[in-house]
Structures are given as C-alpha cells and as structure tokens.
MDTraj code that builds the backbone (N, CA, C; nanometers):
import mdtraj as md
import numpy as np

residues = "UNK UNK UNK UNK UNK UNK UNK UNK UNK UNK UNK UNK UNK UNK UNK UNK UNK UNK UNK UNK UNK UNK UNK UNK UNK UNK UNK UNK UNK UNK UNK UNK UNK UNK UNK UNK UNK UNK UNK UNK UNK UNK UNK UNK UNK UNK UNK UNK UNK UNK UNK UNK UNK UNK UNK UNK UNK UNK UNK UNK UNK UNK UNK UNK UNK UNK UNK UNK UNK UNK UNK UNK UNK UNK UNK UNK UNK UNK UNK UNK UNK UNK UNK UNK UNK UNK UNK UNK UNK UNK UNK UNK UNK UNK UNK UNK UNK UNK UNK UNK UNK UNK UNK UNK".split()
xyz = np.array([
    [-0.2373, -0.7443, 0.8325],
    [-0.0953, -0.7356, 0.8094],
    [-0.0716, -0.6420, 0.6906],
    [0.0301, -0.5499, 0.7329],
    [0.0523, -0.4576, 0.5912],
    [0.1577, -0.5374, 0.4836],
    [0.1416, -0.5309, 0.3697],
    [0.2121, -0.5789, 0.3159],
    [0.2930, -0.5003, 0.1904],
    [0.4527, -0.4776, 0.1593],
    [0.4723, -0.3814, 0.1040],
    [0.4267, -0.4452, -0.0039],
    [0.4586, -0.5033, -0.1143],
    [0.4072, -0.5653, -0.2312],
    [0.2801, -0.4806, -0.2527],
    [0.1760, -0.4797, -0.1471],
    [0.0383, -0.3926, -0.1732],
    [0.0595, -0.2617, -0.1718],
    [0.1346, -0.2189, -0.1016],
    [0.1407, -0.0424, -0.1343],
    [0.2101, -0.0048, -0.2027],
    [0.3300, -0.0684, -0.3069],
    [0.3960, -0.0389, -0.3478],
    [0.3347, -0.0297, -0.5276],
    [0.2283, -0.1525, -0.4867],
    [0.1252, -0.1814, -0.6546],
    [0.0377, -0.0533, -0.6293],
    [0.0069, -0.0023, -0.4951],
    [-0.1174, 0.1025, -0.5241],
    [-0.0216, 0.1886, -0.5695],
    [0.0746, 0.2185, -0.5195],
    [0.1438, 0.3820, -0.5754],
    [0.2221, 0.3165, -0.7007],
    [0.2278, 0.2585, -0.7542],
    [0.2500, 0.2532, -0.8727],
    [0.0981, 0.2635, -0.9550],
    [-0.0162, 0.1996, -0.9918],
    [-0.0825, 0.2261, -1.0162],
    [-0.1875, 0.3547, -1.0004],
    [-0.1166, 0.4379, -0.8861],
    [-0.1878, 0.5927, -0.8789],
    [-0.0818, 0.6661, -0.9851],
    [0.0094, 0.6378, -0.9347],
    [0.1365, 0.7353, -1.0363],
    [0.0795, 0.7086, -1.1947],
    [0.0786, 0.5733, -1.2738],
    [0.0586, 0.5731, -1.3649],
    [-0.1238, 0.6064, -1.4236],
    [-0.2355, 0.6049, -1.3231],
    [-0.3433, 0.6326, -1.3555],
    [-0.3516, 0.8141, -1.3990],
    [-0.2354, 0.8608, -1.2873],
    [-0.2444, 1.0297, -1.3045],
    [-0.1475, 1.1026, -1.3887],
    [-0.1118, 0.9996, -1.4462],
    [-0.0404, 1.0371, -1.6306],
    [-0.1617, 1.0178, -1.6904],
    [-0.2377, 0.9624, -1.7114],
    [-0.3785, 0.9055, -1.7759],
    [-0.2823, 0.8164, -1.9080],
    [-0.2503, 0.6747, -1.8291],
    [-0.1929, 0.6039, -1.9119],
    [-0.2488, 0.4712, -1.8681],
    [-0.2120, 0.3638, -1.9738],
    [-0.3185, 0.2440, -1.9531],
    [-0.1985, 0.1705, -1.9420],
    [-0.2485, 0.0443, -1.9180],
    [-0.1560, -0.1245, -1.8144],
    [-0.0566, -0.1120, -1.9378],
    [-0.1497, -0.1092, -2.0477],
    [-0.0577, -0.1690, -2.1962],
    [0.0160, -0.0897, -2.2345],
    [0.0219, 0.0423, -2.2346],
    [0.0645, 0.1670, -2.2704],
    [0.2299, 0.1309, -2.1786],
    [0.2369, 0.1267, -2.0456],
    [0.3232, 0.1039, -1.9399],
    [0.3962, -0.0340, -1.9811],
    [0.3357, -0.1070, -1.9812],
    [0.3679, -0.2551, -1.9947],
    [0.4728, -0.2852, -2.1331],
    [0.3582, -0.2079, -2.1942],
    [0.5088, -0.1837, -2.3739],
    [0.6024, -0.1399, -2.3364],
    [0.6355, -0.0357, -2.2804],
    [0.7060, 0.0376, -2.2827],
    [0.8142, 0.0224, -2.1722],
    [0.7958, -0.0647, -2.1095],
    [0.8546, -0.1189, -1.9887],
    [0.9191, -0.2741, -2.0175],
    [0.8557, -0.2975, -2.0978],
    [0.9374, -0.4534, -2.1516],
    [0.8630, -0.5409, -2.0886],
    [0.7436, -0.5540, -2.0096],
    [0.7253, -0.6160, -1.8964],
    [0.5749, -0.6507, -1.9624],
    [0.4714, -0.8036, -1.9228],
    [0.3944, -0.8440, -1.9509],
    [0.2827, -0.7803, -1.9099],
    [0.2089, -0.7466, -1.9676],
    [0.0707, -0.6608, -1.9485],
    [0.0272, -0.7516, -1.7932],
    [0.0027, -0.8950, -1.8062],
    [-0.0707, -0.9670, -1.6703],
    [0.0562, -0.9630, -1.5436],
    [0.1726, -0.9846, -1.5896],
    [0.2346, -0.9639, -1.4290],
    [0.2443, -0.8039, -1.4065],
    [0.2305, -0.6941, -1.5020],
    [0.2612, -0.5830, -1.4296],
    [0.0823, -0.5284, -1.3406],
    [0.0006, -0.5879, -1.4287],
    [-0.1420, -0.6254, -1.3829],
    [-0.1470, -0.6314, -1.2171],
    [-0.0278, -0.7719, -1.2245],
    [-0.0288, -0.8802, -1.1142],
    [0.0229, -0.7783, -0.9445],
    [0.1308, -0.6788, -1.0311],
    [0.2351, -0.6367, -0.9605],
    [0.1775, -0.5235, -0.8599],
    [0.0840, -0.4339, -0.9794],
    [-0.0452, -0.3320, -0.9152],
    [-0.1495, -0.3492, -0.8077],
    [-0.1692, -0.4566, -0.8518],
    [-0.2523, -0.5368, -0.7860],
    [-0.2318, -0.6382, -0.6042],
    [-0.0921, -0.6002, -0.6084],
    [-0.0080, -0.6437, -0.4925],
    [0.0079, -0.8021, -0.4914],
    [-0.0357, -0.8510, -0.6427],
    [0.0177, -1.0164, -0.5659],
    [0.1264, -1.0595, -0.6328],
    [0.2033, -0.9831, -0.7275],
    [0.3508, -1.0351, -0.7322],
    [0.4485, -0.9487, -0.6614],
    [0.5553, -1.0161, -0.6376],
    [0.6467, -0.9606, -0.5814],
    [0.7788, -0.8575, -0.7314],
    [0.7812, -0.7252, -0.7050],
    [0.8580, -0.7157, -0.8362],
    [0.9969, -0.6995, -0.7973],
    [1.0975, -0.7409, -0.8757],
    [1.2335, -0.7307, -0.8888],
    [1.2894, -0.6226, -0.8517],
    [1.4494, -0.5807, -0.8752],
    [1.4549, -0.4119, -0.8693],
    [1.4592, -0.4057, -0.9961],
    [1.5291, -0.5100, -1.0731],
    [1.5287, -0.5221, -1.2101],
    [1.3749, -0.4433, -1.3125],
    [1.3042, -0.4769, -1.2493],
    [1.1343, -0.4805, -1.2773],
    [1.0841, -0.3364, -1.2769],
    [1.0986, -0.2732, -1.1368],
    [1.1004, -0.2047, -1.1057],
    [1.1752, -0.0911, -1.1344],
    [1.2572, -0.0647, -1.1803],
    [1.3567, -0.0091, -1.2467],
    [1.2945, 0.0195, -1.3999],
    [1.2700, -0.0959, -1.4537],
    [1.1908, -0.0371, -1.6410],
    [1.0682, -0.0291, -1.6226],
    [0.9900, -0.0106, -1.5173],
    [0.8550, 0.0342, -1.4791],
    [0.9075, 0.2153, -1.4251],
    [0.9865, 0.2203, -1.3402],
    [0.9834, 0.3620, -1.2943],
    [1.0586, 0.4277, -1.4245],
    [1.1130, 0.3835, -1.5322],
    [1.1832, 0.4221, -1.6499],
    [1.0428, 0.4768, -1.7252],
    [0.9480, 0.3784, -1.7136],
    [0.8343, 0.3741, -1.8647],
    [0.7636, 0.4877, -1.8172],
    [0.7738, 0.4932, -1.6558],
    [0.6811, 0.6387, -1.6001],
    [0.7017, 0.7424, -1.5955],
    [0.8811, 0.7476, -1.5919],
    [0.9392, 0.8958, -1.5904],
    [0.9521, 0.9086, -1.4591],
    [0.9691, 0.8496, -1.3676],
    [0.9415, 0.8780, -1.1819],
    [1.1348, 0.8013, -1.1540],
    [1.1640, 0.8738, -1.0487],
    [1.2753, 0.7957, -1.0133],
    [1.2548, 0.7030, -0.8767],
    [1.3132, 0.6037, -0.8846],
    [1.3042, 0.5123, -0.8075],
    [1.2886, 0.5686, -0.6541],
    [1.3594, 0.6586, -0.5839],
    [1.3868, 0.6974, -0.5356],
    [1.2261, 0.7813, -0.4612],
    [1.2631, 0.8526, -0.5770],
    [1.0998, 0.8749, -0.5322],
    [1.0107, 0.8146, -0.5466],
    [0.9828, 0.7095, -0.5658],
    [0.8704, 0.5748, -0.6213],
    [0.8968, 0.5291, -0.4395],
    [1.0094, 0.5005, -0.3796],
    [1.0258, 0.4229, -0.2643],
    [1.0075, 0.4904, -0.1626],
    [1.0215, 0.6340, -0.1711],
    [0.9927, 0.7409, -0.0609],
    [0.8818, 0.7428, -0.0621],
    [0.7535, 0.7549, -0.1332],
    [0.6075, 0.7661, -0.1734],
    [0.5299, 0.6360, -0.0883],
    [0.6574, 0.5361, -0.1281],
    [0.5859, 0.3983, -0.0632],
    [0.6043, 0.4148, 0.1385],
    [0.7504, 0.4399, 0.1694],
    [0.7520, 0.4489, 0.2674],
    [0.6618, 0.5385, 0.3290],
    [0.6594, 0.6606, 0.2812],
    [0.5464, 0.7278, 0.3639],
    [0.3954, 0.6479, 0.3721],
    [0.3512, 0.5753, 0.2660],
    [0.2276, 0.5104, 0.2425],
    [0.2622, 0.3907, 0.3747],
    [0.3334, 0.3489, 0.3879],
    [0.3876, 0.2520, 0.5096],
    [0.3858, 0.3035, 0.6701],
    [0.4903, 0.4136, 0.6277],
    [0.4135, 0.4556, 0.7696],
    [0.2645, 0.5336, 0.8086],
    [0.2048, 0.5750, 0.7703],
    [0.0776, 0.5846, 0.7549],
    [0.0061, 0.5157, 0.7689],
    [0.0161, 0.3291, 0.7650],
    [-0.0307, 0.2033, 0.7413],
    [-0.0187, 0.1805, 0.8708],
    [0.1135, 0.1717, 0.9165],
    [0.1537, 0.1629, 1.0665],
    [0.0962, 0.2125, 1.1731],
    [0.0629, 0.3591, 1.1148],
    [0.0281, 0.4350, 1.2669],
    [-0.1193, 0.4165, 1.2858],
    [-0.1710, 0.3803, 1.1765],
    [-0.3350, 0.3613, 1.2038],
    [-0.3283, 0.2601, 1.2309],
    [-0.2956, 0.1276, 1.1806],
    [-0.2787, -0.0142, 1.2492],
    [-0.2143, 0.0018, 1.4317],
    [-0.1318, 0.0825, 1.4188],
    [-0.1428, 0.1044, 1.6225],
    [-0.2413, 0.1883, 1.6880],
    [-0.2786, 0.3072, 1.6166],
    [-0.4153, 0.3313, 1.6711],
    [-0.5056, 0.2886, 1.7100],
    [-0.5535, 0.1542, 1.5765],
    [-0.6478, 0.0814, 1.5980],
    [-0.5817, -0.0183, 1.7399],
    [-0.5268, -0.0683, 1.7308],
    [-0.4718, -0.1725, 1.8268],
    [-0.4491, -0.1058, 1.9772],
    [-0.4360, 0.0396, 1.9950],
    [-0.4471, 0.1068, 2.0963],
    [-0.5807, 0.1076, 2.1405],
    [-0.6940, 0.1713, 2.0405],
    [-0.7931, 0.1786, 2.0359],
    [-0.8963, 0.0323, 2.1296],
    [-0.8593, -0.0967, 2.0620],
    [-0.9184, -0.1837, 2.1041],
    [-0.8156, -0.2529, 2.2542],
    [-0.7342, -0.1942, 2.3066],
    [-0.6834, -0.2603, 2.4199],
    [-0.7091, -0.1771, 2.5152],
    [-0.7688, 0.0282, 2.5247],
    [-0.8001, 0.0709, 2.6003],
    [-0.9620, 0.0770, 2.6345],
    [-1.0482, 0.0316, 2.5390],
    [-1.1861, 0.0027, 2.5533],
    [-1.2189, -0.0732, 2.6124],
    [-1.2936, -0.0703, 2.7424],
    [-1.3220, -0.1480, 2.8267],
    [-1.4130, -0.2837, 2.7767],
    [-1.4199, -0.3923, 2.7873],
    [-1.4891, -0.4989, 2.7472],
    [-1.6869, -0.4825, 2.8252],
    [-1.7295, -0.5368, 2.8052],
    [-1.8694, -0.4964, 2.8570],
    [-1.8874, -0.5472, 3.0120],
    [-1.7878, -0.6745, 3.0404],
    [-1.7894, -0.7493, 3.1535],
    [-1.6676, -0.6832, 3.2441],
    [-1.5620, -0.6557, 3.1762],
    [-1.4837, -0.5731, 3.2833],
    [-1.4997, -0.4226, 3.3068],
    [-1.6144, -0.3838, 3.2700],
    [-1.7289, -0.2527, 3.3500],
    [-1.7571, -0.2641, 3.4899],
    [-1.7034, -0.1772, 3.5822],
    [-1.7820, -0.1463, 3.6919],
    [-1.8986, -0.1766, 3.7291],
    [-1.9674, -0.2534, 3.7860],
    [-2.1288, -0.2277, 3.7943],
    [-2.1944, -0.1224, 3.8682],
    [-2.2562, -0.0193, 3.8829],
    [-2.3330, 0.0565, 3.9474],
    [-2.4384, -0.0054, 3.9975],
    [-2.4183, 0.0035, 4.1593],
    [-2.4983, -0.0331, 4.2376],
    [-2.5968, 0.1071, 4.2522],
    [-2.7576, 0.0779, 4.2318],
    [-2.8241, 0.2094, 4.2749],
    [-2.8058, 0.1635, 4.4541],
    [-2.8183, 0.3123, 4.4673],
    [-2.8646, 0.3431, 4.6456],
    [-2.9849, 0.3204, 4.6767],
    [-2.9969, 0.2467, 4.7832],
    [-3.1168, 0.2067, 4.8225],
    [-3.1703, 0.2910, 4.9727],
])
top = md.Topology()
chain = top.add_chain()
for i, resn in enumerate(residues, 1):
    res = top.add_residue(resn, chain, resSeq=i)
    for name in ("N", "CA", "C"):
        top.add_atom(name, md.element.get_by_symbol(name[0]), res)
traj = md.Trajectory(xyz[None], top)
C-alpha cells in the first residue's frame, strides 16, 4: 500500500539532505521537535498543514512545490504498483500451462 505520509517524509528529507542541513538545524528553525519532525521523515507521523507550512518555511521550498514533488513521487508509486499487478495477473501459473504432448 502506498502511503502519502511516506513519500511526503522522503521528499522532505531529500529536499532538506540536499541543502546539507541536519534534523536539528530544520527542527530549530521550524519551531517543531527534533523527534516528531524525525517521526514525520520517517513517514510515521501524520503532519499538519500547520506543520508543514514552518517546515517548508525553515527550507525555503514553497508548499506548492513540496506537494507537486510529492504527487509526482505518487504517481510514479502507482504506475509501478500496476505494472507489478499487471505483471503478476498476465504470467501464466505453472499448472495453468499447456502441456506438450511429444509425438509418438
């Protein structure tokens, strides 16, 4: 299952790794607790817009583009998750194979 919470912590945590800035550096500066913004990167909290908002402030990124970055990361998520799921419903199972009879 894709989950936005998770792609939304990776592209926040790529954006802020390629400033070459640290949790605490962000976290000061954002008003926000070093362990939930930790938490937030990490995809297991859910963040506010409130939240989100003095995080895309502390980065210099606009929201806007923070959510476009994610959506594309989403659909991207999507289309390989139907690939795969295409993938495994057109592969024949080993038992619903044809058998080849040799000629005798």
């Amino acid at each position: 299952m894709i989950l936005l919470r998770r792609l939304l912590g990776d592209v926040l945590r790529q954006r802020r790794q390629n400033q070459g800035r640290t949790l605490r550096e962000v976290s000061a500066q954002a008003r926000v607790s070093l362990g939930y913004l930790s938490e937030v990167e990490r995809g297991q909290k859910e963040a506010s817009s409130e939240l989100l908002a003095s995080i895309c402030e502390a980065l210099g990124v606009r929201m806007s583009d923070l959510m476009r970055e994610v959506s594309d990361s989403l659909a991207s998520a999507e289309l390989a998750t139907n690939v795969r799921s295409l993938e495994s419903v057109s592969a024949p199972v080993a038992s619903e194979r044809p058998e080849v009879v040799a000629a005798a």
